[in-house]
N, C-alpha and C positions, 0 to 999 in steps of 0.2 A: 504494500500500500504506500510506502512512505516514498519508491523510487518510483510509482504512478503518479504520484500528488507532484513529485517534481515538475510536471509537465503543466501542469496548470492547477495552483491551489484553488482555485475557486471554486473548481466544479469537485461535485460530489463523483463518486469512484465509477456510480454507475453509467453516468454521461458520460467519466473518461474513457470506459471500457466499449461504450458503444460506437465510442467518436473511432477509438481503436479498430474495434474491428469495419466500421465502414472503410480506413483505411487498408486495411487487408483485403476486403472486396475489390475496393479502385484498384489497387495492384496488382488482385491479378487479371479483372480484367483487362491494364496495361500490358501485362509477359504475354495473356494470350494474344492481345493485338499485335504485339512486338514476334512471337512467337510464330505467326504467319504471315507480318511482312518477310523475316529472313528468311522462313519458307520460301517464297514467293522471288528471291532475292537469288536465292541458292540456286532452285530451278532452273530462275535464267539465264543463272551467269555458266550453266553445262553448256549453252550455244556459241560463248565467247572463246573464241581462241586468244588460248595464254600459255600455249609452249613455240617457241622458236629454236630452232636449230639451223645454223652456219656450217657449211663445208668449202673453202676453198683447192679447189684442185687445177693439175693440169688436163684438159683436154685433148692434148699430144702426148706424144711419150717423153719428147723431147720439147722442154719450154717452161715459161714462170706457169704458177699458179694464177691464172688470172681467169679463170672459169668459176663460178660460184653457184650452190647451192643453195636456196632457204627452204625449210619447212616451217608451218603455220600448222598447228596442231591444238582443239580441244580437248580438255581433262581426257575422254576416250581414246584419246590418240587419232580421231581421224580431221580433216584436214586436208591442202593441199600442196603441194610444191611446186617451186619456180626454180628452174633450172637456167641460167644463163653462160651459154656456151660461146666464149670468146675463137674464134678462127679467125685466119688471116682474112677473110671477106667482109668481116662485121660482127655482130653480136647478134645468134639464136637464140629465142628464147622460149621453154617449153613451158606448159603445168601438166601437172598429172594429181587426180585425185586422190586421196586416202584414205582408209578404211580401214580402222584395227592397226596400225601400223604397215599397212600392205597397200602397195595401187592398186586399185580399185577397177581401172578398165585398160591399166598399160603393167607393165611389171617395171620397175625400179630399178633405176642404175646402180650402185656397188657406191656411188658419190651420194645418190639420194636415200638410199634408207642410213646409210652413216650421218645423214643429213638428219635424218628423225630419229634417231639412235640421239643422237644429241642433244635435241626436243625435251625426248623424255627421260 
């Protein structure tokens, strides 16, 4: 009683206890509303791509590394890749889809799953 009364002498134990627990109702239906925004948060953020993997290599046998890899991958691992293949004519540039860590409708260079190997 005596570290309830702290809180407000004035009021009798019973008003303090009620004021108390209306505040325990507010709260939680605060966590529940909190409770399914970050649901709601979580969900969406599985569609955001947030793994990146870099591969610089040579495209010849002989030459700089000047040909690069990126993969773009979500939590699942799928995603896609940009491959950018420097040759003496200019700069190629591919994508291929990803699925589970695997291309999806082409199979993957030996540069681009090193590429998503790095991702995740």
């Amino acid at each position: 009683y005596v570290r309830l009364s702290k809180y407000d002498k004035r009021e009798e134990l019973g008003e303090l206890l009620n004021k108390i627990v209306a505040d325990v109702h507010d709260n939680k239906k605060e966590i529940k509303a909190l409770t399914k925004l970050v649901e709601g948060v979580d969900n969406e953020s599985k569609t955001h791509f947030k793994k990146l993997g870099i591969v610089h290599y040579s495209a010849f046998k002989k030459g700089m590394e000047n040909s690069t890899v990126l993969a773009i991958l979500r939590t699942d691992n799928s995603g896609f890749v940009i491959n950018f293949i420097h040759t003496h004519e200019g700069i190629r540039v591919y994508t291929k889809t990803v699925k589970n860590s695997k291309g999806e409708d082409y199979s993957l260079s030996p540069e681009e799953e090193r590429a998503i190997k790095n991702a995740i």
